[in-house]
N, C-alpha and C positions, 0 to 999 in steps of 0.2 A: 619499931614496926618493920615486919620482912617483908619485901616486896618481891623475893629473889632473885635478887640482885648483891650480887658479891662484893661492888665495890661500890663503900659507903659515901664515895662522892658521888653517884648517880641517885642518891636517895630523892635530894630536892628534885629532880632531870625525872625522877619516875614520878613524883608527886606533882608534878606539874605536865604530867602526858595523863595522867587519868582527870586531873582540872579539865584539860582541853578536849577530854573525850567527851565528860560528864557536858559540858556548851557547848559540843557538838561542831568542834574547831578539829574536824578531824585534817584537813591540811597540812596546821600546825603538828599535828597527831605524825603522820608520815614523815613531816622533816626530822622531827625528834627522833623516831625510830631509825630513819635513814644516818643520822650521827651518832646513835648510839644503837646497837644492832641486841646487844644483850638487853634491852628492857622490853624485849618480845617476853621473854617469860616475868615480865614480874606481874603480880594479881593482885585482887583488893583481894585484901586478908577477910570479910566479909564472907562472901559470894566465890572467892575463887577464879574470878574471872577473870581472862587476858584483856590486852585492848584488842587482838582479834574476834576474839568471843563477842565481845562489845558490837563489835563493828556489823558481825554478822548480826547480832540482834535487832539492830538498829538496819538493816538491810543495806549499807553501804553499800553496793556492788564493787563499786569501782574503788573504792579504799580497802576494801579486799582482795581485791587482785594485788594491787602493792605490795601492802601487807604480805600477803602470801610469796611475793616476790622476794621482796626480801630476805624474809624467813629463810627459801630457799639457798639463798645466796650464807648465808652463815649458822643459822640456829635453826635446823630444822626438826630438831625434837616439839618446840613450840607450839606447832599442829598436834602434839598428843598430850598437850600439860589439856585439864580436865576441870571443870568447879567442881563445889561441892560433891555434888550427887553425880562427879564423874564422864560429864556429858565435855566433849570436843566439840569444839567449832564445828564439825564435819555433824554431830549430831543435831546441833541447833541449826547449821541450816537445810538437812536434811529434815526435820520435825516444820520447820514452817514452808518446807516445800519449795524452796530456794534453788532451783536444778544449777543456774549459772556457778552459782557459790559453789556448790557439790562439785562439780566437775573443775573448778579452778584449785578445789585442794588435793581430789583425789590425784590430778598430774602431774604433783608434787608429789605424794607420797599415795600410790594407789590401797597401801593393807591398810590404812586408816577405816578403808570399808567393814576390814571385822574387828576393831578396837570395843571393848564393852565399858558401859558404866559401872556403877554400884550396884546396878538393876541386873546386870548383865545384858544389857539391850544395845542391840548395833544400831547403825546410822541407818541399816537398813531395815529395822526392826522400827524404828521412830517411825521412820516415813509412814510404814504401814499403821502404826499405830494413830498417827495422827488422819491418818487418809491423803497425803499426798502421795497421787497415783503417778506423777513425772518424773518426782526426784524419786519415788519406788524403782521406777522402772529403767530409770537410769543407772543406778546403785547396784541395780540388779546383773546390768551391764557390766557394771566392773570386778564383779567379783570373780576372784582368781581360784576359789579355792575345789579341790576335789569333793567335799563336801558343801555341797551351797547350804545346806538344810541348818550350818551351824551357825551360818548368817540369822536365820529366820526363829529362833529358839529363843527363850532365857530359862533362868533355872527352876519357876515354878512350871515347868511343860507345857506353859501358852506359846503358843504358835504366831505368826502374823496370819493365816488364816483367821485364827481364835479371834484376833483384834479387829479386822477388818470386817467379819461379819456381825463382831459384837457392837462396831461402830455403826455397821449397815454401809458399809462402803462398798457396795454389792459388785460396782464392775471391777472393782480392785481383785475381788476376790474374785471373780470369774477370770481374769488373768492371774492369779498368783497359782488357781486351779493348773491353769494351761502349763505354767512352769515346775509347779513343784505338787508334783499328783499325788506323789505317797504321804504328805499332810493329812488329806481328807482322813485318812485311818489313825493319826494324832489324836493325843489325849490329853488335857489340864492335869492340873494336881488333883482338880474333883472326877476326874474319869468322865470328860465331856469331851466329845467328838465337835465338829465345828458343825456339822448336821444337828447335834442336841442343840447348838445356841441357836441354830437359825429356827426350830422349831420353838423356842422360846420368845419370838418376837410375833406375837400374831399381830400386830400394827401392821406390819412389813408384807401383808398380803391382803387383798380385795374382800376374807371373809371379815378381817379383824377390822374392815375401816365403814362405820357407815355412814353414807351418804344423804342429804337430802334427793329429792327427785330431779330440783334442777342438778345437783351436780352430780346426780348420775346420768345426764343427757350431757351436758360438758365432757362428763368419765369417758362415755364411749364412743364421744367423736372427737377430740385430739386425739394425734397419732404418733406414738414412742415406737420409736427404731428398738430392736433387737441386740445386745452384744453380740458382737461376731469373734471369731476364735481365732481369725490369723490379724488380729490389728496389731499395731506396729507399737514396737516399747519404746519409740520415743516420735513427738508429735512430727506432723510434715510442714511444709513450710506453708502451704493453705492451713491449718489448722490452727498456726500460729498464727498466722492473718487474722484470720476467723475472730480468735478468740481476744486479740488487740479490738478487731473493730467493737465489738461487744462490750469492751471495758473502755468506751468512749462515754462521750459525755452523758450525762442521765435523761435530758430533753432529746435524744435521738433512741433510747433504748423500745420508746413502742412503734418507732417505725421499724427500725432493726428485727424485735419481735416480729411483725407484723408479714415482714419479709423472710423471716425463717419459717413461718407458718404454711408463708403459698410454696417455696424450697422443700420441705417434708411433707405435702401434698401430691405435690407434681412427682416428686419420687416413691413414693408410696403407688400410685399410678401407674407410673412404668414400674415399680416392681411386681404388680399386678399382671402387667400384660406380657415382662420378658419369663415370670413363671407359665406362662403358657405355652409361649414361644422353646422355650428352652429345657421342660423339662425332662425330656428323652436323654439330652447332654450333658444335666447333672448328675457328679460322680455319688457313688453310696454315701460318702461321708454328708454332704448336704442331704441327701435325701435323709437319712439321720435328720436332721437338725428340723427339716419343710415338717415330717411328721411329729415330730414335738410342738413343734409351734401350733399345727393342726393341732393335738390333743389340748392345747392349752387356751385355742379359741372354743368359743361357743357353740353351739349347735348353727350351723349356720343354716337362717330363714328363706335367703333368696337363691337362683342359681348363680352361678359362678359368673356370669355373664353381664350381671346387674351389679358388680362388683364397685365400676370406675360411677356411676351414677349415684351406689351409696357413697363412697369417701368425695364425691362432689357436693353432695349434699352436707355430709359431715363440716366441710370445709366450708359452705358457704353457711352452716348454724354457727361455728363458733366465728365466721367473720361476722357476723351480724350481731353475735353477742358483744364483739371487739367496738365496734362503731355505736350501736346503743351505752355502752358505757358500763353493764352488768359486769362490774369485780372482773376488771381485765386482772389484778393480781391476783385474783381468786382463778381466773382461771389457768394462771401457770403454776398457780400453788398445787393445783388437781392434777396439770399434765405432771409434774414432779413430781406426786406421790404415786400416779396410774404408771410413773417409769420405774419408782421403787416396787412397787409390784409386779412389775415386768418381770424386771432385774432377779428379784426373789424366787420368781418360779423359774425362771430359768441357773438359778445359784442351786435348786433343788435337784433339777436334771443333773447338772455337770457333777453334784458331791455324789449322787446316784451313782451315775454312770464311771465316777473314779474309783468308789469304793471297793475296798477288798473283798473278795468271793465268797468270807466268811459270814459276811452279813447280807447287806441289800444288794441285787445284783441285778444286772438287764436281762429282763427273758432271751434276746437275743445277744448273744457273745462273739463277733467275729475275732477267730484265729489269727494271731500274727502271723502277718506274710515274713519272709526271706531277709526283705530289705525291711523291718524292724524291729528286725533280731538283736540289732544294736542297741534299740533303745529298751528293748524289752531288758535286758544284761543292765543297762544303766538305772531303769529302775528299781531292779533286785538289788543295784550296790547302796541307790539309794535309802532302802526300805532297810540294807543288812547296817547300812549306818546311822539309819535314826535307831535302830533295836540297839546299834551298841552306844549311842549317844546317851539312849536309857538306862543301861548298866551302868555306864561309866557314874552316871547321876546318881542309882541307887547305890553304888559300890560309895559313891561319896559320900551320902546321907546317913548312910548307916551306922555312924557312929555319933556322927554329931544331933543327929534325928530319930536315936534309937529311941525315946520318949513316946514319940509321935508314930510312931509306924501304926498303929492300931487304928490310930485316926485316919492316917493316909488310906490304909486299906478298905477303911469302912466308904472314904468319900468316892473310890476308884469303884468300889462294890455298888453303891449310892448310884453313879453314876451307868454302870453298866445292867443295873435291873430297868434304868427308866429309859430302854429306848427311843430314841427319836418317836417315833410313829404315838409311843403311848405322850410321850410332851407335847407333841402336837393336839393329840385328841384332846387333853388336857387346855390345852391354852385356845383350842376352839380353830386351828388352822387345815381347816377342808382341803385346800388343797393339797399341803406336803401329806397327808393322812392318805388322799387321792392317788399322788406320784408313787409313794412307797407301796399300795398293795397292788396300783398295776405290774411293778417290778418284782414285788415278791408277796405273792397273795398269801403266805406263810405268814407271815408278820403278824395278820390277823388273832395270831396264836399268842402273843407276847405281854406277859405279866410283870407287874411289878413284885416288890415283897410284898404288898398287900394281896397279892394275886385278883388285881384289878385286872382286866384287860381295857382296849379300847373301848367299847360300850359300854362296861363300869364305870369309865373317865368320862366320856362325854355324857351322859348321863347324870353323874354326880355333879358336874360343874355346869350343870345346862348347855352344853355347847349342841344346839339346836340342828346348824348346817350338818355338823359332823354325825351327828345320830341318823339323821334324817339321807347323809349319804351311805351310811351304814346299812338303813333299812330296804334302801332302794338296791343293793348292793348285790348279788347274785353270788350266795356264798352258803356253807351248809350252817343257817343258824341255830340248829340245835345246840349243838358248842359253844359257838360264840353269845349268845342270847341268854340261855341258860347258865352262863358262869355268876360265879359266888364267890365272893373273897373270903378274907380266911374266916371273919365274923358270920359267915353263910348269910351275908346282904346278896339279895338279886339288884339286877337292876332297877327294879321298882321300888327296890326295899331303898335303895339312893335317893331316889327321883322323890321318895318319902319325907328324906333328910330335908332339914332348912341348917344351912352353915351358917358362919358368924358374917361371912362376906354375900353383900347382896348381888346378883347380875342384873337383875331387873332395876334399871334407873326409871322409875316411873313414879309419879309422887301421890303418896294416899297409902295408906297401911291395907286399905280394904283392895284398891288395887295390885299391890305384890302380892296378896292372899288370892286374890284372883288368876293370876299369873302363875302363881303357885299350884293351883286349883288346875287349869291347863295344860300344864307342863305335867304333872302325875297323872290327868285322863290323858291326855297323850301318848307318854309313854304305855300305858297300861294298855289302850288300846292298839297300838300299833304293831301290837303281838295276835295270834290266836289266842281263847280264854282258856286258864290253867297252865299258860307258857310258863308265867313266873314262879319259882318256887315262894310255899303260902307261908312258910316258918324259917325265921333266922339261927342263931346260936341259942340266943336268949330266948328262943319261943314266940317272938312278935311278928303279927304281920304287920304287911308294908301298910291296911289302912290304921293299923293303932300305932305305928311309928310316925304316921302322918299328924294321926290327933294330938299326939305326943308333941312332935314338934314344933306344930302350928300354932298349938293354944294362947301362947302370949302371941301371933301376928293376930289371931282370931280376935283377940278383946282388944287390940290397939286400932284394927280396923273399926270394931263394931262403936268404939268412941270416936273415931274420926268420922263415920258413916252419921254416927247420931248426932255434932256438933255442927256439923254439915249442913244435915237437914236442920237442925234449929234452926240455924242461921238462914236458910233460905227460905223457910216455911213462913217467919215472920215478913221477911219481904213479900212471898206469896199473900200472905194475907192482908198487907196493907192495899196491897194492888190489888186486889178484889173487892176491898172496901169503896174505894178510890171508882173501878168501873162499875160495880154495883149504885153506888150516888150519880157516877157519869152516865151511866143507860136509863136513868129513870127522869134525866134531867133536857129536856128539848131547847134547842136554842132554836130562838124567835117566839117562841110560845107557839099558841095554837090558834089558828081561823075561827073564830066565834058561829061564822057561818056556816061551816062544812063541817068544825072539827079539826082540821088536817093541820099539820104542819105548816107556818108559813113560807118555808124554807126547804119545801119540803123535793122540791124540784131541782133543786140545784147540787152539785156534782159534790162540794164540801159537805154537805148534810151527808149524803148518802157515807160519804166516806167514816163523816162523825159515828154514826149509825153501826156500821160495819166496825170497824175497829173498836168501839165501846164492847158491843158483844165478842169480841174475843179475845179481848184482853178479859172480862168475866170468865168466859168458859174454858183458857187457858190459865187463867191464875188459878182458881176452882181446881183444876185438874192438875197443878202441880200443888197445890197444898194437901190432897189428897194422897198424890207419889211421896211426898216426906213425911207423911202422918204414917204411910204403912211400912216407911224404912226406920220409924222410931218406936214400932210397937211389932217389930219383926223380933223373929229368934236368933239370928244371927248366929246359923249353925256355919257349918264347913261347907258344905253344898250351896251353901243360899249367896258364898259371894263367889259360883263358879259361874253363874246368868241371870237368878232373881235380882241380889240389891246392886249391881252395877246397872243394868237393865231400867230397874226402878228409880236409880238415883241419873242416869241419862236423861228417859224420858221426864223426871218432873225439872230437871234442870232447861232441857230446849223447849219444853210448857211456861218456863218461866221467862228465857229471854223471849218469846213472841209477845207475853202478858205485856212486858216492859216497851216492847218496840209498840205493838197495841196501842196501849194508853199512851204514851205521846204522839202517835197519830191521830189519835180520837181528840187529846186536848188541844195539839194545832188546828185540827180540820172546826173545831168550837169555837176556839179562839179567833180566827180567821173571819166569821161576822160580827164581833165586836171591832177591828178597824175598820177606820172610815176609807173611802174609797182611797183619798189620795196616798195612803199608807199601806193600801194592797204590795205595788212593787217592794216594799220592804219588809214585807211578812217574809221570805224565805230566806234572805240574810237571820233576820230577829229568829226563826224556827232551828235555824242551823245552830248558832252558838248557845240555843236553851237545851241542845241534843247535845253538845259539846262533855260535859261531865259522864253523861251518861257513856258517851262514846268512851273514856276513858276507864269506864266500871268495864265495858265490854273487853275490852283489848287487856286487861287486868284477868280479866273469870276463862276467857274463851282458850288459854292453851290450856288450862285443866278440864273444859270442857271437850277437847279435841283428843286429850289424853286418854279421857273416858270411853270417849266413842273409838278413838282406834284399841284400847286396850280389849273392850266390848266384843266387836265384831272380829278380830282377829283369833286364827283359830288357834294358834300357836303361839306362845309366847316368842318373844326375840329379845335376844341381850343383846347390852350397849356395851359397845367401849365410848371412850368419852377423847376425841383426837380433834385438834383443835388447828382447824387451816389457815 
């Protein structure tokens, strides 16, 4: 067994320093190394691993620094022996985000920073890939080299851009922007820009996330800070306070919360009132930055003045939510993802605003001044070294990948027909579709090889916001409205289409045909008539490419609509049966004398009386809504307002019938006990409603379905993101 170790008397001496690492006698670990300085390099033949590697794994801090000392002191190649898959101590504790580690080996040996794996991925490349943003930014410190950008690479063309937004480690990437701007124009091996991945994540923005109601009132009053541009690449020494007290004990973290909440209130506050104060003295570059953040707020409802009384108010709903006890983790779960959305539109701005002049660009462009002339020169050397970084890569592939180049070419091609803007419209992300035609209203122009544009895509995949911003959108739609892919589909002719994948999460086959139903008069009418072209390639319009499509949703609706109504039509009619015998039946009997009721005066008869008759004329009236949703046609039209319409109302005919007759049978029941058992009728009434109560809380979300599917004029798609 090799352990790399040359001399065969240290074999037992190495096989008992990995015993001692393996029980975590790392001590003994140090003494051994310190008497024998060559079993730094020896490894398990397994794994490849040192017992430095070990150590950092195990996050020893301080038996690393030894270690490292050592090392120093005789064998300092040992920092560069590698496992398996090539990864150096310096990678693994740069990958768990270990900055003390990081920095105790780089001052030993500072080119450890560009050493590669098998992957070819630096220590600086890890970080990013993992998301540690300290040991990043620190790493990022040490590199020596004229080309930084060969730190940040590997050999399929992913970027740490690429990694960091692909992880959604959004402030990483908003500082990797700041340092290394010619990235943003980077490309993968599939011809993806780090703009295409970010527009591939619509989770990662406020249209792709939906909310219930309360947590869009939680949404928009906790308050996320903004990344700022000049923050510092390694933390301060309050930050590090900060971030110590926060990783104390678990029984102090919601006072802690609780205390950073009123903290980013009170500052929010004054940063309210020093923007008033001050803005005559902010330079262009903020003004830059005020005006984006304005475009990325809301229309704002009050004046400017009512400002500190909204976010007082904001502050004192989510304190009140804190102390009633309503998902205090649910509420930082929301303020975390309302930051990931923050984050995201402003990752939009910044890759905008870097971008090359060839594609997306800022309407307004200032001129480099004099004094950054410098940098301007640094980023052309940067830009002429990624370009020959690329040669050098394809000059190497070329022989060994001459197989492949057809493929490579197609996924570079692949990637450069699907612009950002058209991936975004595609995956339903309003606002980077927003960001890109403010900056370059051209865009609006850009097809794929299907010669889709944006409103082909949002269209065909439902994406509602994006249409609907489209429509609203002050642009010449003759062009844009009017386009046809290569099969001369309009956009109606899409909107016709049923895919294999559904958006509409709503349950009922008769409901998605509904929804379906919506979404096509929608679109259709949200044009002038005769907007759409009436004939495809094949000769079909959009309404027989709809019957086409629809036909099997149409007969799986009209069995679930029909199964439906059985099922509840028989209920309907036992309950009719039930208050048809209860209305004709008088409890006490009747006055021989008058006729009347004996009981006839007292407050539970009447109630008897009352609720008999409409639990009758409500059951009656929902066996009638199911008798005409089982002998209906069940065309295309009839499930766009008739049979949901019909199958609503006889369903809320039905729970009143239900709710009815057990008020009618209580309020009856009620003079068969005897007086001293009065107090205990409304317990006894409660648990006989108990069952029933559980049919209800069973039927009422698909009841609730109906009615918002119903009254809603538009369809909405769901993504399914779970807090």
């Amino acid at each position: 067994m090799e352990f790399g170790i040359e001399d065969a008397e240290l074999e037992n001496i190495t096989k008992e320093l990995f015993y001692r690492a393996m029980q975590s006698d790392w001590e003994e670990v140090v003494r051994i190394c310190k008497q024998h300085p060559s079993a730094h390099k020896a490894v398990i033949p397994a794994s490849g691993e040192t017992i430095l590697y070990m150590a950092v794994s195990e996050k020893e801090e301080k038996i690393v620094e030894e270690l490292v000392e050592q090392i120093s002191k005789s064998e300092l190649d040992a920092l560069k022996i590698g496992n398996e898959e090539g990864d150096t101590p310096l990678h693994l504790a740069a990958s768990i985000g270990h900055v003390q580690m990081c920095k105790c080996i780089t001052d030993k040996d500072p080119k450890l920073v560009g050493v590669r794996n098998r992957k070819t991925e630096t220590p600086l490349f890890l970080a990013a890939l993992r998301g540690q943003k300290e040991a990043f930014l620190f790493l990022n410190g040490m590199c020596e080299s004229s080309e930084p950008h060969d730190y940040c690479r590997r050999d399929d063309g992913r970027n740490i851009l690429h990694c960091v937004i692909d992880g959604e480690y959004f402030d990483m990437a908003f500082q990797i922007i700041q340092q290394y701007g010619d990235l943003v124009d980077s490309v993968d091996e599939n011809g993806l820009t780090p703009l295409h991945l970010l527009a591939s994540k619509p989770t990662a923005f406020r249209s792709g996330t939906p909310l219930s109601w309360f947590e869009r009132i939680i949404y928009h009053c906790v308050y996320v800070e903004d990344l700022k541009e000049d923050e510092l690449p390694q933390q301060s020494p309050q930050t590090s306070k900060r971030k110590k007290i926060l990783e104390g004990p678990e029984n102090y973290r919601t006072c802690m919360y609780f205390g950073d909440m009123i903290k980013t209130s009170v500052r929010n506050t004054r940063m309210v009132n020093t923007s008033r104060t001050n803005n005559h003295t902010t330079n262009i570059k903020y003004k830059t930055r005020a005006h984006q953040s304005m475009n990325r707020a809301q229309q704002r409802m009050l004046p400017p003045n009512y400002d500190i009384c909204f976010e007082f108010i904001k502050f004192a709903y989510t304190t009140m939510m804190v102390f009633l006890g309503f998902g205090f983790e649910k509420i930082k779960k929301i303020k975390e993802m309302k930051k990931k959305h923050s984050r995201a539109i402003q990752l939009v701005e910044e890759l905008l605003r870097h971008v090359s002049s060839s594609k997306y660009n800022l309407k307004e462009q200032q001129q480099p001044s004099n004094s950054s002339l410098s940098d301007t020169n640094q980023n052309v050397k940067e830009r002429s070294s990624s370009v020959k970084y690329e040669n050098e890569k394809d000059e190497k592939n070329k022989f060994s990948h001459a197989g492949s180049s057809s493929e490579t070419t197609n996924k570079k091609a692949k990637g450069k027909n699907n612009t950002p803007i058209l991936i975004a419209a595609k995956n339903g992300v309003k606002e980077m579709v927003e960001k890109i035609l403010e900056v370059n209203p051209v865009a609006i122009n850009d097809k794929n090889k299907e010669k889709k544009n944006v409103v082909l895509l949002a269209v065909e995949n439902r994406q509602l916001e994006v249409y609907e911003l489209l429509v609203k959108r002050k642009f010449r739609k003759d062009s844009v409205f009017r386009a046809v892919d290569n099969d001369g589909n309009s956009a109606l002719h899409l909107a016709a289409m049923l895919s294999n994948y559904q958006p509409w999460h709503i349950p009922g086959a008769a409901l998605q045909m509904q929804w379906e139903m919506k979404w096509y008069k929608y679109v259709k009418n949200s044009m002038p008539p005769h907007f759409f072209s009436h004939h495809n390639n094949k000769e079909l319009t959009p309404k027989e490419i709809f019957t086409e499509a629809h036909s099997d949703l149409v007969k799986r609706g009209g069995k679930w609509l029909n199964s439906t109504s059985t099922s509840c039509s028989l209920v309907a009619t036992l309950i009719a049966t039930v208050a048809f015998a209860t209305s004709a039946t008088v409890p006490g009997s009747f006055n021989e004398k008058n006729g009347e009721p004996n009981f006839a005066h007292q407050s539970a008869f009447e109630l008897f009386a009352v609720s008999s008759l409409i639990a009758l004329c409500c059951s009656v009236t929902s066996l009638v809504m199911f008798l005409a949703i089982l002998t209906s046609r069940h065309q295309e039209d009839d499930f766009h307002e008739d049979l949901p319409q019909k199958l609503l109302f006889g369903l809320t005919a039905l729970f009143i019938s239900i709710a009815a007759i057990l008020v009618s049978f209580c309020a009856g029941h009620f003079f068969v006990l005897k007086d001293e058992l009065k107090r205990a009728a409304l317990p006894v009434y409660a648990v006989f409603c108990l069952p029933i109560s559980f049919f209800a809380k069973v039927q009422f979300p698909l009841y609730f379905d109906i009615l918002w599917a119903t009254f809603r004029k538009v369809p909405q798609r769901s993504y399914k993101v779970a807090l």
